[in-house]
N, C-alpha and C positions, 0 to 999 in steps of 0.2 A: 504493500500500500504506500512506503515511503517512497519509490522509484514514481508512482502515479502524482505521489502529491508536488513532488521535484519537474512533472513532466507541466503541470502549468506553471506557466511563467510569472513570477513576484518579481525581478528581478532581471529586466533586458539587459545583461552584459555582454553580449554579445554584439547586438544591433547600436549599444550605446553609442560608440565612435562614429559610426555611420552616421546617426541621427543626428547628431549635436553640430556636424559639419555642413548637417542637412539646412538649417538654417541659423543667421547670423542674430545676436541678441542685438536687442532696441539698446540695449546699454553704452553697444558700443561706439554710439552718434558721440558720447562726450570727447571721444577722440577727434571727433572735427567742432568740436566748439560749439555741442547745440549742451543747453546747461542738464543738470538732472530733474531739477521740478517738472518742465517739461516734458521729459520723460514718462517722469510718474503721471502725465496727464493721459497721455497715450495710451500710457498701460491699463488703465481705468476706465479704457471703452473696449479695449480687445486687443491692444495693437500693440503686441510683444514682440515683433522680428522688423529687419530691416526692409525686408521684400515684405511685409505689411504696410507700410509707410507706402511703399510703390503701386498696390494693391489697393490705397484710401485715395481720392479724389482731394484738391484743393478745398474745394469747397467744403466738403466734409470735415476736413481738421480743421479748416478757421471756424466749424460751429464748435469747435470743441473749446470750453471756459479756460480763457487766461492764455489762445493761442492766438496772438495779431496774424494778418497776411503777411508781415516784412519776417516772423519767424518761422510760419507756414511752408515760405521762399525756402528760407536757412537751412530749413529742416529736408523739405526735396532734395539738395542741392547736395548736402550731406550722407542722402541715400544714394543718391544719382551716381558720386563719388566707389558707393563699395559696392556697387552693382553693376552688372554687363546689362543695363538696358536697352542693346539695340540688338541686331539680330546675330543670330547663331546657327551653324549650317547644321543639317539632318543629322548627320554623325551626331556633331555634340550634342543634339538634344538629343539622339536615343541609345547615346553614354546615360543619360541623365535618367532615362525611362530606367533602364536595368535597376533603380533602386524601386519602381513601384513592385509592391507583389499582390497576392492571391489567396483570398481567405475563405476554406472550402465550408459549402453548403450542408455537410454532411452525406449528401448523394452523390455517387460517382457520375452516374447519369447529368444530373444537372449541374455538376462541378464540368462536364465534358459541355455542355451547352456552351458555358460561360467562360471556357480558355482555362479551366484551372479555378474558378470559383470567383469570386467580387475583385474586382480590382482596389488597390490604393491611388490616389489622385484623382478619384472618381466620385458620380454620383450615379448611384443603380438603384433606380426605383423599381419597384413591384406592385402592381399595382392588379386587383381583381375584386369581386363580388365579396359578400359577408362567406366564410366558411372555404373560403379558396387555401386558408396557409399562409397568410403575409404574418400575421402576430408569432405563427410556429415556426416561422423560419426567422423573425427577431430573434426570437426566445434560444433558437439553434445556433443562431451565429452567436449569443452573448460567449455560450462555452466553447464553439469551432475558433473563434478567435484566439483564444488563452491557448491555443494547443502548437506546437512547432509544425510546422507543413514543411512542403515541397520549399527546393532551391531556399534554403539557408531562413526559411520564415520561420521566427524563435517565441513567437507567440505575444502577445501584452493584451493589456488591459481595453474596455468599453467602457463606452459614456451610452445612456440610456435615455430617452428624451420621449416619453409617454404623455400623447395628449387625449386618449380615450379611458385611461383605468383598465388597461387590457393586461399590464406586465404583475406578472409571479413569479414571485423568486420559489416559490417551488417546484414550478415548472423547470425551472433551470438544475433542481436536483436531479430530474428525474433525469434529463440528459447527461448529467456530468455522473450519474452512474454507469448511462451507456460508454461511457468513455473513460471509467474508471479512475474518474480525478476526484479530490475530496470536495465535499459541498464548501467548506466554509471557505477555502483557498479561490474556487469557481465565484462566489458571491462577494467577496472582498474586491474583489476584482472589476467588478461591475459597479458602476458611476449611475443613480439614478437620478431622475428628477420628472416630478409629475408639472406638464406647464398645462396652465388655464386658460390662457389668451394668446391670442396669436402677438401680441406684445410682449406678453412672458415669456412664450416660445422664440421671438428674436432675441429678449437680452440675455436668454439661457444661452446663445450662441457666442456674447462674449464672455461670459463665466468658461463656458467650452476652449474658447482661443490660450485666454490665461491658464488653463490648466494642462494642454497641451504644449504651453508655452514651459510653464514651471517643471513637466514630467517629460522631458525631451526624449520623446522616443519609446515611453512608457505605455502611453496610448495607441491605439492599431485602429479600431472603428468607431465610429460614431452612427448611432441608430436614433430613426425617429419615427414613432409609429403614433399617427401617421401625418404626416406631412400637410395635409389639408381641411383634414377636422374641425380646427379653433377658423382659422379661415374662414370658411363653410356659415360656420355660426355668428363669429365678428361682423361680416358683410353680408345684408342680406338684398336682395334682389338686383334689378339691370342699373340701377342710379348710382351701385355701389362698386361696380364690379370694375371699374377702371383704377378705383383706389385699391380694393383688393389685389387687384394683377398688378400693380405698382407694387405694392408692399410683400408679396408672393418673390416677384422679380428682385428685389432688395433682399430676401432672404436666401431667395435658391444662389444669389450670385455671392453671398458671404460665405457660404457652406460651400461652393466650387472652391472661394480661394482658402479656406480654412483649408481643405481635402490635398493641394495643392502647396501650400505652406508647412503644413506638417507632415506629408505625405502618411496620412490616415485613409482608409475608408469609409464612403459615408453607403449608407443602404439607408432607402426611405421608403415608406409603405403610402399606397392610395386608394382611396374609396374610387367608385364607379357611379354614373351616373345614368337614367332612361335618356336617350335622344328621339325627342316627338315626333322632332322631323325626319326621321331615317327610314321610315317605313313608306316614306315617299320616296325613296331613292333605293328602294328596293336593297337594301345595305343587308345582309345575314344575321349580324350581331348589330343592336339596335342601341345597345350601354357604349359609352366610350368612358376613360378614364377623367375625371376632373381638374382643373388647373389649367386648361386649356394649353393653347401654342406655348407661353410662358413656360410652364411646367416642364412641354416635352423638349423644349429644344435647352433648357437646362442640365434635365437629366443626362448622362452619357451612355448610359444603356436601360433601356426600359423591357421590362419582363411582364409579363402578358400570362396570370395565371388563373385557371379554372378547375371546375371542378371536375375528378371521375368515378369512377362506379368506388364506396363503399370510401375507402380510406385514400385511396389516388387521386394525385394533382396531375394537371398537365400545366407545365410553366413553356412559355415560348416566347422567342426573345422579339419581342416588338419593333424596337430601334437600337441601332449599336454603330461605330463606327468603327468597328473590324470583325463584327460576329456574325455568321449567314442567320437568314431568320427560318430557324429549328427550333424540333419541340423536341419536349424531353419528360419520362412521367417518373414519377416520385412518388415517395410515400411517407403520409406522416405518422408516426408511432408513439408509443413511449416516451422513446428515446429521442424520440423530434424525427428532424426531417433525415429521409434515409430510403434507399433503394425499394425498387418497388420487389417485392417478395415474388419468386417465383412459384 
């Protein structure tokens, strides 16, 4: 049992060096002259790394207390300094890819869909009906994540972002016995927070930055089931819906460059909605998923899942920019999500 409890990771020493080169601390501006108060202001909205600075708009940081535009300047100008901001040929950015990796599904099958399972620097939504698998396959990756994978993946820690009352930590027992790791190491492990509002659900995403910022390398994915929920409810009808996809657009775009900044994984779950009009377009499938254009052309790979006979899913990949669109069937158990039984 002590080899099982040693195989979740408390502990990224491995991946440590890797990460910490991964990205550069906001600390290190004092060496071009921007002072430390300032610092600390930054850090108090989210904005812990240098490529975050690059990643924030001007207008953004002058809304931020006690930042003029002539320091706003200063401050660019400082990043601009220890950054390659202009462009870089293919080689070196897919030098740069080999640090994303792949954190499996629990299913061979649908780890084979998805290249090896969810990527890092990514945003992979799933999106289907009530009873499709999106909450059981949260609940699978909270422990598939803490596990060492494929090509040198040493496993860390999740952050949990529940906006329906869907997550169980006993549910996560039940997996981390199918995989023989100790509950309380599996649950320690896992970062939760229940948000209320789709306003609570954005400033939990700078609680998220600083703690990935503080545990460099410690954290691996980031889950939020589900992504549209408080949304949904915050905004209600056509008068509202352009403030909504505004505020949608501002969240899915901090969570690309969080995902991208820290080289984490984000996985976020979607309801489905009736389309009234589809039935005059003679369409098959009549639901489409919610969040509109905003949503999909955010996500990087969207997965497409339904239901099959008794305990079987069919997931299929919707949109990807390197994945054919294949199905793949699955099964959820016990133990969570896991090959379909023959």
């Amino acid at each position: 049992m002590k080899a099982a409890e040693d195989q979740v990771v408390e502990d990224d020493t491995c991946f440590q060096d890797d990460e910490e080169s991964f990205f550069q601390d906001i600390d290190l501006l004092q060496k071009h002259g921007i002072n430390a108060a300032d610092i600390k202001k930054m850090k108090l909205v989210g904005i812990c790394t240098v490529k975050g600075i690059q990643m924030t708009t001007r207008k953004a940081l002058c809304n931020i207390k006690g930042l003029s535009e002539a320091k706003v300047e200063k401050i660019k100008e400082a990043a601009g300094k220890m950054l390659n901001v202009g462009f870089q040929t293919a080689f070196e950015y897919s030098s740069r890819r080999k640090q994303v990796f792949h954190i499996t599904t629990g299913s061979q099958e649908f780890d084979k869909l998805l290249g090896g399972g969810i990527e890092s620097m990514a945003i992979t939504e799933a999106f289907g009906e009530f009873r499709t698998g999106k909450t059981q396959l949260s609940h699978t990756f909270c422990v598939t994540a803490q596990l060492p994978g494929e090509d040198g993946y040493s496993g860390g820690k999740v952050i949990f972002i529940d906006t329906e009352n869907t997550f169980r930590p006993d549910r996560l027992k039940d997996i981390a016995d199918r995989f023989n790791v100790d509950h309380g190491a599996v649950l320690d492990n896992v970062l939760y927070a229940r948000a209320y509002t789709s306003e609570h659900q954005m400033e939990l995403l700078d609680f998220v930055a600083a703690k990935f910022h503080e545990e460099g390398g410690v954290f691996k994915l980031l889950i939020i089931d589900s992504i549209m929920a408080l949304f949904r409810v915050d905004f209600s009808g056509r008068g509202e819906l352009a403030e909504r996809q505004q505020k949608l657009a501002q969240m899915l775009s901090r969570l690309q460059k969080i995902s991208e900044e820290y080289n984490v994984a984000v996985f976020v779950t979607n309801q489905m909605t009736a389309d009234p009009g589809a039935g005059m377009t003679f369409q098959a499938d009549p639901k489409k998923p919610i969040g509109g254009h905003i949503l999909a052309h955010a996500s990087t790979t969207r997965i497409s899942l339904r239901k099959g006979r008794a305990e079987m899913r069919i997931a299929k990949i919707f949109d990807s920019p390197d994945m054919p669109e294949n199905e793949a069937t699955f099964a959820i158990l016990a133990g969570g999500v896991s090959d379909a039984k023959e």
